[in-house]
C-alpha positions in Angstrom: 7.7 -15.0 8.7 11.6 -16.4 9.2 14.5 -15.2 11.1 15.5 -13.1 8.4 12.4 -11.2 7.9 11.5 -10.6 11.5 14.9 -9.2 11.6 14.0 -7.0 8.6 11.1 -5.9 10.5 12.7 -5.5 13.6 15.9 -3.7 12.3 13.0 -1.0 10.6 10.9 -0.7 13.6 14.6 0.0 15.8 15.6 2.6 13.0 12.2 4.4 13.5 12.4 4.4 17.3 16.3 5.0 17.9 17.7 5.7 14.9 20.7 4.4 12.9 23.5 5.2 15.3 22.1 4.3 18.2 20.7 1.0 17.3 22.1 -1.9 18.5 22.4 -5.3 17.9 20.5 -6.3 21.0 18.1 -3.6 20.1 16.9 -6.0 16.6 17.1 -8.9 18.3 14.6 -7.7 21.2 12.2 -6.0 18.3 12.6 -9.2 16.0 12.4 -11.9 18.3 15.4 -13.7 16.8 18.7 -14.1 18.3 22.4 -12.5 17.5 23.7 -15.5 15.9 20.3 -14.8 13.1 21.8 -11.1 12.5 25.6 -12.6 11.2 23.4 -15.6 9.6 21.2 -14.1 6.9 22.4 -10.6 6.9 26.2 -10.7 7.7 26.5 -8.0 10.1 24.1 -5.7 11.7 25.7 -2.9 9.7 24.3 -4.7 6.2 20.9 -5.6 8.2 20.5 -1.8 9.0 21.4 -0.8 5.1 18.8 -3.1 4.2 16.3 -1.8 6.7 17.0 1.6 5.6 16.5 1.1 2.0 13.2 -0.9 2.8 11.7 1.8 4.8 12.7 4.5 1.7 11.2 2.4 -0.4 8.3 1.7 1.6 7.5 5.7 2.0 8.1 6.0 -2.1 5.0 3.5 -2.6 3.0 4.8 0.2 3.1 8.4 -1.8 2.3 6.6 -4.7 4.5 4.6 -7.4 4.2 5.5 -10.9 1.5 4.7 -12.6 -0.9 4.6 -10.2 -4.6 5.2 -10.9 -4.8 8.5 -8.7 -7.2 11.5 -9.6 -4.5 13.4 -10.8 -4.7 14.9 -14.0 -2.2 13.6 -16.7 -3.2 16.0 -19.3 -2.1 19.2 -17.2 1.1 19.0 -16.1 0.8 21.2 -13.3 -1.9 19.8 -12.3 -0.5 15.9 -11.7 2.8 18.2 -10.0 0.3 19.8 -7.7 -1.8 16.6 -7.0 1.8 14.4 -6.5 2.7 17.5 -4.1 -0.5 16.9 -2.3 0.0 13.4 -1.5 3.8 13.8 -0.2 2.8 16.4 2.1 -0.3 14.8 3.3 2.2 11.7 4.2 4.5 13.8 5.8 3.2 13.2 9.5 3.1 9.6 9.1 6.6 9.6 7.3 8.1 12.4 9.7 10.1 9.4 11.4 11.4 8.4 8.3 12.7 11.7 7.0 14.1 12.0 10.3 16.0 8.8 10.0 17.4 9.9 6.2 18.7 13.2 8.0 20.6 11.1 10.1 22.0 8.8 7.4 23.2 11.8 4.8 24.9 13.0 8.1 26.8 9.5 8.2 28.0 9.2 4.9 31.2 10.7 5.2 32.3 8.5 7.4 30.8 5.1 6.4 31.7 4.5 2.0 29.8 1.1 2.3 26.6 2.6 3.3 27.2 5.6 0.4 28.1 2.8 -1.9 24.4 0.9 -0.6 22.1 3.8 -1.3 23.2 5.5 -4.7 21.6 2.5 -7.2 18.1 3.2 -4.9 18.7 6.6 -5.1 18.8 6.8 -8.6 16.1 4.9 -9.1 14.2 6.9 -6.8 14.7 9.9 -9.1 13.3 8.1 -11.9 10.3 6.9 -10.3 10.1 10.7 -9.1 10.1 11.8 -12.7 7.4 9.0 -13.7 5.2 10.0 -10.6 5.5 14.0 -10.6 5.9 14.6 -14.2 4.7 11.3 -16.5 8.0 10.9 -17.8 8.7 7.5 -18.9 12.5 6.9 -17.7 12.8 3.8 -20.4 11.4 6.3 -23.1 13.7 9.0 -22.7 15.9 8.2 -19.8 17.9 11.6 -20.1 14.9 13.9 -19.7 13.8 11.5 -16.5 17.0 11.7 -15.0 17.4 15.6 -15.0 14.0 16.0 -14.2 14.4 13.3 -11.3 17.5 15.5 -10.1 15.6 18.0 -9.7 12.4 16.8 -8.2 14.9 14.9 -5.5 16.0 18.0 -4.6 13.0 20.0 -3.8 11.5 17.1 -2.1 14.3 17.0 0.1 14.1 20.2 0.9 10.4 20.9 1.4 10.5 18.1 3.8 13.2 19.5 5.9 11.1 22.7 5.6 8.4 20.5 6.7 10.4 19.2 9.8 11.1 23.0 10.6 8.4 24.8 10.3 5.3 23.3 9.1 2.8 26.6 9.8 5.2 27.8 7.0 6.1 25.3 5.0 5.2 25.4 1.6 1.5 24.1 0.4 0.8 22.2 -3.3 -0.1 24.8 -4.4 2.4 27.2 -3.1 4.8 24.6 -5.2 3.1 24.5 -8.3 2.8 28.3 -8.2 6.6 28.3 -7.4 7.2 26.4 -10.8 5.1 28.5 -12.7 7.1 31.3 -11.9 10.3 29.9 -12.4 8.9 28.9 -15.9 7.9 32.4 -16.5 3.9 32.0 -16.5 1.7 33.9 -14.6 -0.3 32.1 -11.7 
């Protein structure tokens, strides 16, 4: 690896371990190996080297719970089914990702104040709903990008929030199949 991607590395590891406010400069540059002079070099400013960390790590957790298309055991043909199986994976990730949740609390809390970073995550956020829609639901975002993006929306949301439920009170935060039970329900099928 280079300067700029040991930084990467280093900047993520920092944003993990301290967060984005209180990582410093001097904080990558101990993690990455590097030097300060590497941050202004390939990245600018440590702000745009945190943003890019960020964004990476978000990414990195979307993968991890599985990217559309993937060739899990979850069944296409019944759309609750691939929900509740989608559902399964996310929460079963949440230990290992608890850090990163953590880290995106911290960053919707700084948006008010910081437009550049807002302006830096809305593209990946949108895609993110997309890939949410493909993932969750099977919906092809190219096919009918409408019907991806309000479903997206939605899925977002209750992500969000069942991880923050998660970060609460995980003896009651809600199961797969609490979820997918949930859904039926609002759709006005029995369970």
């Amino acid at each position: 690896m280079g300067h700029r991607e040991d930084l990467l590395e280093g900047a993520k590891r920092c944003l993990l371990d301290k967060g984005y406010g209180r990582t410093t400069a001097r904080d990558i540059v101990a993690a990455s190996g590097t030097n300060l002079a590497s941050i202004g070099y390939h990245y600018g400013s440590k702000d745009a080297l945190l943003q890019q960390a960020f964004l990476a790590l978000t990414e990195e957790w979307g993968q991890a719970v599985g990217p559309a298309g993937t060739s899990d055991p979850v069944d296409a043909a019944d759309p609750y089914a691939r929900f509740e199986g989608m559902w399964e994976k996310v929460i079963a990730a949440f230990e290992e990702s608890r850090k990163v949740w953590k880290l995106q609390l911290e960053v919707v809390t700084r948006l008010d104040d910081d437009e550049v970073l807002r302006e830096a995550i809305k593209e990946p956020q949108r895609e993110g709903r997309l890939g949410m829609a493909e993932a969750f639901l099977g919906l092809d975002p190219e096919a009918d990008p409408e019907q991806a993006r309000a479903a997206g929306l939605l899925l977002q949301a209750l992500v969000a929030g069942v991880m923050i439920q998660w970060m609460v009170d995980p003896e009651t935060a809600p199961s797969a199949k609490d979820l997918t039970e949930g859904l039926k329900v609002i759709m006005g099928e029995k369970g």
